[in-house]
C-alpha positions in Angstrom: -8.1 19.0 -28.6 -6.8 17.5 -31.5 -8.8 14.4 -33.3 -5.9 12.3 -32.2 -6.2 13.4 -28.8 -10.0 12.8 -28.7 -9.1 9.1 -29.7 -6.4 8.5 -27.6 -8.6 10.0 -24.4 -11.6 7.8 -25.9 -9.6 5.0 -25.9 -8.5 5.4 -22.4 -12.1 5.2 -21.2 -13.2 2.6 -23.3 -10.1 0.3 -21.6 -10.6 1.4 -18.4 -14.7 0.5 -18.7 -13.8 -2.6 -20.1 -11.3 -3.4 -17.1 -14.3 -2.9 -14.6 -16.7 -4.8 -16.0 -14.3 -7.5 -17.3 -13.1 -7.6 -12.9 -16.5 -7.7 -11.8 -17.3 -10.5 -13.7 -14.2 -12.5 -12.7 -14.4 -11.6 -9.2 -18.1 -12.8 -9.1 -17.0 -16.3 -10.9 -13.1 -16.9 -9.6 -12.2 -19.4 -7.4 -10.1 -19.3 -4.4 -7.1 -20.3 -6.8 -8.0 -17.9 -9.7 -8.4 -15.1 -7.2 -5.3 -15.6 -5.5 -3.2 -15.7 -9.3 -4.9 -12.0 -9.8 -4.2 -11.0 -6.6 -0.5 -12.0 -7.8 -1.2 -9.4 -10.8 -2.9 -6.9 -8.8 0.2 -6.8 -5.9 3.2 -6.4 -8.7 1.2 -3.7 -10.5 0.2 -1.9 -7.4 3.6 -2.0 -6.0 5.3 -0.7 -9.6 2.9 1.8 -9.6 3.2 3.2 -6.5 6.9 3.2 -6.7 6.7 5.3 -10.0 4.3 7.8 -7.3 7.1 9.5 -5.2 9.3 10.2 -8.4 6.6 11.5 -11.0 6.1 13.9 -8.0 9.6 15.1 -7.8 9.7 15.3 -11.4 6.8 17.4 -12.1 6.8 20.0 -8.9 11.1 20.6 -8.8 11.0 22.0 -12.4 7.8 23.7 -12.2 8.6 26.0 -9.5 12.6 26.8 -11.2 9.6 27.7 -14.6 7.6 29.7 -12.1 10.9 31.9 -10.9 9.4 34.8 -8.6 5.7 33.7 -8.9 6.9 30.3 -7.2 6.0 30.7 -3.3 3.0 33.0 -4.2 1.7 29.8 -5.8 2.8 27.3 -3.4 1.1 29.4 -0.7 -1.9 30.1 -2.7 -1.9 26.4 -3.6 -1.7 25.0 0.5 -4.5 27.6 1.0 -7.2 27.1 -2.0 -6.6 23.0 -0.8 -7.3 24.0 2.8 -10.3 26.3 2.2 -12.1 23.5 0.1 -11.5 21.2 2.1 -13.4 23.3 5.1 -15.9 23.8 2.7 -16.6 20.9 1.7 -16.9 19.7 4.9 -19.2 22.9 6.0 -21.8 21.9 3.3 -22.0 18.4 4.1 -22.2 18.8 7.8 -25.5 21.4 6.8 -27.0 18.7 4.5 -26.3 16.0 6.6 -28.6 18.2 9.5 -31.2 18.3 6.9 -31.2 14.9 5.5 -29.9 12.1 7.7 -32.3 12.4 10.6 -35.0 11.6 8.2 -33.2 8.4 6.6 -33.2 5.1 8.1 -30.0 3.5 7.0 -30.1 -0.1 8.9 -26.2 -1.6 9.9 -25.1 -4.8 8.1 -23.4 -7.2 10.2 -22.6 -9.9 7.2 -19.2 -10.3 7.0 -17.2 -10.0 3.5 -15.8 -13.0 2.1 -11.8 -13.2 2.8 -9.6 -12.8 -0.1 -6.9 -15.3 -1.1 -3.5 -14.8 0.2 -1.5 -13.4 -3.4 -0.1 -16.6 -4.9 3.6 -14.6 -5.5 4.5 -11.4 -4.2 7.0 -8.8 -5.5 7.8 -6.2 -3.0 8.9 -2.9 -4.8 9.2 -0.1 -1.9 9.3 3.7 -2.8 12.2 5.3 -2.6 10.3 7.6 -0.2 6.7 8.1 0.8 4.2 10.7 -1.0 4.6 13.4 1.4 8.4 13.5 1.7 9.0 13.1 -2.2 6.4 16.5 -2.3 8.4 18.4 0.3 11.5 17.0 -1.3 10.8 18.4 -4.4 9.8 21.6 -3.0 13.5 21.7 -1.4 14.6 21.2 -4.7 12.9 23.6 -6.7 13.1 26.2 -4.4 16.9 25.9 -3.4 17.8 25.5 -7.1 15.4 28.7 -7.9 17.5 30.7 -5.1 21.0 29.7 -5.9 20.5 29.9 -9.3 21.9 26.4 -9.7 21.7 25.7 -13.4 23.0 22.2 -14.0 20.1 21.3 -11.4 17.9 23.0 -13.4 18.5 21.4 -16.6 18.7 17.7 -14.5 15.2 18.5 -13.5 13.7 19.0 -16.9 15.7 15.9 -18.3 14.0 14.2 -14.9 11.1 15.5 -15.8 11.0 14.0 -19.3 12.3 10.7 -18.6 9.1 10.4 -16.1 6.9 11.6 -18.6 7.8 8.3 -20.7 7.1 5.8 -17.7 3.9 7.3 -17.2 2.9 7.7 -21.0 4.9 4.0 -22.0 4.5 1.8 -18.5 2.3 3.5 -16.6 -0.7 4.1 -18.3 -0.9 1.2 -20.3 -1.4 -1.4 -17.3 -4.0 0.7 -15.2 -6.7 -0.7 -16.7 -5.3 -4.3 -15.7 -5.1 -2.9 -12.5 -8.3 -1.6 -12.1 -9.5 -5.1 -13.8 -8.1 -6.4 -10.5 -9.5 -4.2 -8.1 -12.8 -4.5 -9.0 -12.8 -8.1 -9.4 -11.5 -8.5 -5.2 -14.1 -6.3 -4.2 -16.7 -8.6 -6.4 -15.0 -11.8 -4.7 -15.6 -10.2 -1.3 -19.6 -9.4 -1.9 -18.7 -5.7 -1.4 -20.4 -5.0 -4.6 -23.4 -6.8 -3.8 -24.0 -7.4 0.0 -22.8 -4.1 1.8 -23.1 -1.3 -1.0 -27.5 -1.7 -0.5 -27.2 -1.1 2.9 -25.4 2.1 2.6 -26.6 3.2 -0.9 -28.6 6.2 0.2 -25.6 7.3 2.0 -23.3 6.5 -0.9 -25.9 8.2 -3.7 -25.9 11.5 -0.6 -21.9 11.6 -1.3 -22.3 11.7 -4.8 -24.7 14.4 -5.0 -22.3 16.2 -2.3 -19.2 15.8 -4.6 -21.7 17.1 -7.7 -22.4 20.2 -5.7 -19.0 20.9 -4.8 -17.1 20.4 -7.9 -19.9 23.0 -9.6 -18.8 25.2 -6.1 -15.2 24.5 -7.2 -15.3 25.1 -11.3 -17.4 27.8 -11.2 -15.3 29.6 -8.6 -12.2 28.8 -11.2 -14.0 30.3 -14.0 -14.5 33.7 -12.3 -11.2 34.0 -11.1 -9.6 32.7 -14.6 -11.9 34.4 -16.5 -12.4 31.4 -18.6 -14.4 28.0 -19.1 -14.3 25.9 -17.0 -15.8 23.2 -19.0 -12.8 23.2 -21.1 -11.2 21.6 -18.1 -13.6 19.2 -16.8 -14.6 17.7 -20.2 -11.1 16.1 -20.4 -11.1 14.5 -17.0 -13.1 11.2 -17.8 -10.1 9.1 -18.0 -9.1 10.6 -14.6 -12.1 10.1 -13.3 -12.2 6.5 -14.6 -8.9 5.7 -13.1 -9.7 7.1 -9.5 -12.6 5.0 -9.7 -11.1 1.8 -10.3 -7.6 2.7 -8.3 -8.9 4.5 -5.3 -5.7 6.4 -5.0 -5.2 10.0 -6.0 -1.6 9.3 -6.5 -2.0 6.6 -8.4 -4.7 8.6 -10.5 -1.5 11.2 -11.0 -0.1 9.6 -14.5 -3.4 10.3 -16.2 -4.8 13.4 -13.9 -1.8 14.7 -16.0 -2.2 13.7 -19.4 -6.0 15.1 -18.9 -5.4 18.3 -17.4 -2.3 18.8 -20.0 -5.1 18.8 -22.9 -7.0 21.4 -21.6 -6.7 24.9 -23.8 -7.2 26.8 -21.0 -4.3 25.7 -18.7 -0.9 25.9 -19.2 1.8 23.7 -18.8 3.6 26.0 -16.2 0.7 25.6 -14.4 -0.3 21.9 -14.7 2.6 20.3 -13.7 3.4 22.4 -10.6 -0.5 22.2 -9.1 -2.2 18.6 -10.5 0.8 16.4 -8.5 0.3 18.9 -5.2 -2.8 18.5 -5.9 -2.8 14.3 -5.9 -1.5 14.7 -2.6 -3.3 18.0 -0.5 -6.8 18.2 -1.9 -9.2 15.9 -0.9 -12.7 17.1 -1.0 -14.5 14.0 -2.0 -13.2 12.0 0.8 -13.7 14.8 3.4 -17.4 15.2 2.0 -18.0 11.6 2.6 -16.2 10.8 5.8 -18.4 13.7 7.0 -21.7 12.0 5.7 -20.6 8.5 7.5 -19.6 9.9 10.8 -22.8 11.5 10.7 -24.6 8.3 9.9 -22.5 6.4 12.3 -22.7 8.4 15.1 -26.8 8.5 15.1 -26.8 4.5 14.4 -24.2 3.9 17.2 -24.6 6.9 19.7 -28.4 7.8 19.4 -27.9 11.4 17.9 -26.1 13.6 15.7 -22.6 15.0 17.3 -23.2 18.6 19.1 -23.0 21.8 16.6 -19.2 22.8 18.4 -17.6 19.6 17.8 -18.0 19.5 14.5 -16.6 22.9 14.4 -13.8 21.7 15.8 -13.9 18.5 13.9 -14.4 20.5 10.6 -11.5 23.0 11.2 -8.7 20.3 12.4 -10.5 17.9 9.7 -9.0 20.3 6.8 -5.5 20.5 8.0 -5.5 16.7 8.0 -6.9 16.5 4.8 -4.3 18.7 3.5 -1.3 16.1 5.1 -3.2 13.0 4.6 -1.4 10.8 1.7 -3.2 10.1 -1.4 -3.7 6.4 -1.0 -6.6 4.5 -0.6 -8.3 5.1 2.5 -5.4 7.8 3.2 -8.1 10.5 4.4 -10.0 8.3 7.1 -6.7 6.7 8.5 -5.2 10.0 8.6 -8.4 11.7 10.4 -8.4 8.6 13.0 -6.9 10.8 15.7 -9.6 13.4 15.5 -12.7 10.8 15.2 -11.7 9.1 18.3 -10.8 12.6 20.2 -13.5 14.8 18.9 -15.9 12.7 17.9 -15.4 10.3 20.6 -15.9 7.2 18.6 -15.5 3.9 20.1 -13.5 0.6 18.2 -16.6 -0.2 16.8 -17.4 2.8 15.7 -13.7 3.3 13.9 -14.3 -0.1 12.6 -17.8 0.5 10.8 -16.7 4.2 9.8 -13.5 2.2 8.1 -15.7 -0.5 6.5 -18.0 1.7 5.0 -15.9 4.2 3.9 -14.1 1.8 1.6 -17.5 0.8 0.1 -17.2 4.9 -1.9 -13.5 5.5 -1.6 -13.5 5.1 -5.5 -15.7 7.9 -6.1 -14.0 10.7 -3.4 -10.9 10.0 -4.8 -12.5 10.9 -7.9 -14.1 13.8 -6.7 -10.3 14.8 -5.4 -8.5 14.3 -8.7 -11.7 16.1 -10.9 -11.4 19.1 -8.6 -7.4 19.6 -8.5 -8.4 21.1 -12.0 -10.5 23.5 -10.6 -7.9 24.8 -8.6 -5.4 24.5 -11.5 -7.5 27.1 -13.4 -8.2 29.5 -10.2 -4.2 29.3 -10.2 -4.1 30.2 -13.8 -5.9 33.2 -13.1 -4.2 34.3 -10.5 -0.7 33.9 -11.9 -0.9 33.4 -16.0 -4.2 35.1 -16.7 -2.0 37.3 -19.8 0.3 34.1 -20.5 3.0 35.3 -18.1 4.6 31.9 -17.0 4.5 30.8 -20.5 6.4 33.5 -21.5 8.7 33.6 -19.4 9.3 30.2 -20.0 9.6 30.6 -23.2 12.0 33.4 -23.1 14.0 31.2 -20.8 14.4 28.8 -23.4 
């Protein structure tokens, strides 16, 4: 990484920390009227962002398969699968520490209620053009159809797509997360999320944590083998990722900068980047499935009396990964996805859902983090298993 680079990246963090503690300390001192002016800020610069979500997709994915030529579908499918396998996994290894562990915590239930947030002063709606899922299997239409036909002028639209995306997320994107995130953490300080409900879940909270350290050593080392190569040379550039998952709690909103990061790395290419880290955004979430297991866990024993039988959460486990896979990378886009399953499987109750919902949102932050720090893991394993001698680059290369 270049000394620039390293600045730039440094400078990221340092803006994004700021943003949090800056929020927290509004939040805990705003008024009804002050909150509902940043409320204002934090709709308008959700709602751009979020727009900008579908078509930084479309603009990454499209041209990276038409670079990827016959290697395309091998990685799509390899893609879908690595996603699906960790997310099992995950799930596996927090269901066997959760046996171990939670019977011997006592984790008492808050009933305090959160303080309401204002109503935003002025709203701005700005829909997406189409949601997260349909603008990835749109732009695996695209890149696949223009691959087979051999449609040129498509291809060359793509890249010049692709480049005029790259600017909103390097000149508008970028530049307002850490207002955004500024925002986000000063709501939840308004509410009292930071400082009545976090205690009375924090050993579940600090379990999750440990649960998304284990995995994302499971996950990088498992890359390294199959890539041959460092992993650390990888993770070390996904602070500012992390940072923004934090504050955002949105994978897909994480995507502008999950990008940036991954595209320092030494060890990935570009190829390879931009066709996994926006599938990624959108199909791998291991942090949230690790937690959600932890609460459910917790929730059922506080609610139900006991843990829930060995078979169902087989079954849970197993159907859990394929809805991890579809769930949309929003906040809270994992739990509300999965509500099907923990009312049938599981057999929770309304007030069940409603606590699992609650205190799922007290973490999101940090398993959406987990979620965008590992789609770099599974970025490298692809690396190895498609441009280990520099194939894709060269070809790439070649083709221009």
């Amino acid at each position: 990484m270049s000394e620039r680079q390293a600045k730039g990246e440094w400078g990221l963090i340092n803006r994004l920390l700021t943003g949090i503690a800056l929020g927290i300390a509004v939040g805990l001192l705003a008024n009804e009227s002050v909150m509902a002016v940043i409320g204002s800020i934090k709709y308008i610069i959700g709602q751009f962002i979020f727009y900008t979500i579908p078509l930084v997709i479309i603009a990454f994915i499209a041209p990276a398969i038409t670079k990827l030529r016959h290697n395309a579908s091998k990685m799509l499918g390899a893609g879908l699968s690595i996603s699906y396998l960790s997310a099992i996994g995950a799930a596996s290894m927090a269901y066997m520490v959760g046996l171990l562990v939670i019977p011997h915590m006592s984790v008492p239930i808050s009933l305090e209620s959160l303080r309401q947030l204002p109503e935003a002063a002025f709203q701005m709606n700005i829909p997406p053009i189409m949601s997260v899922m349909t603008a990835l299997v749109t732009a695996i239409v695209l890149g696949v159809t223009a691959l087979a036909t051999r449609a040129t002028a498509i291809e060359k639209a793509l890249f010049e797509f692709e480049n005029m995306m790259m600017m909103v997320v390097k000149k508008m994107v970028i530049p307002v997360l850490p207002l955004f995130i500024a925002t986000t953490f000063a709501g939840l300080a308004y509410q009292g999320t930071l400082t009545q409900q976090l205690p009375v879940f924090l050993k579940v909270v600090l379990l999750a944590l440990l649960g998304h350290a284990i995995w994302l050593v499971v996950l990088y080392g498992t890359a390294g083998v199959i890539s041959g190569k460092n992993p650390y040379e990888v993770i070390r550039h996904y602070g500012p990722a992390y940072l923004t998952a934090v504050g955002t709690m949105s994978s897909a909103a994480t995507l502008p900068v999950a990008l940036s990061c991954a595209r320092q790395s030494k060890v990935l290419s570009q190829e390879t980047v931009d066709f996994m880290v926006p599938m990624g955004s959108t199909i791998h979430l291991c942090g949230s499935v690790i937690t959600e297991i932890f609460f459910c866990m917790v929730i059922s024993m506080m609610l139900y009396g006991s843990l829930p039988l060995f078979g169902t959460m087989v079954v849970f486990i197993m159907l859990f990964g394929i809805f991890a896979v579809g769930a949309p990378g929003v906040p809270g886009g994992t739990v509300m996805a999965s509500m099907g399953i923990v009312v049938g499987v599981l057999g929770f109750d309304p007030a069940g859902v409603a606590l699992l919902l609650a205190v799922f949102a007290l973490q999101d932050s940090f398993g959406t983090a987990c979620n965008v720090t590992g789609d770099g893991a599974i970025t490298l394993m692809l690396e190895g298993l498609f441009n280990k001698n520099g194939e894709l680059s060269a070809a790439t290369a070649a083709k221009v």
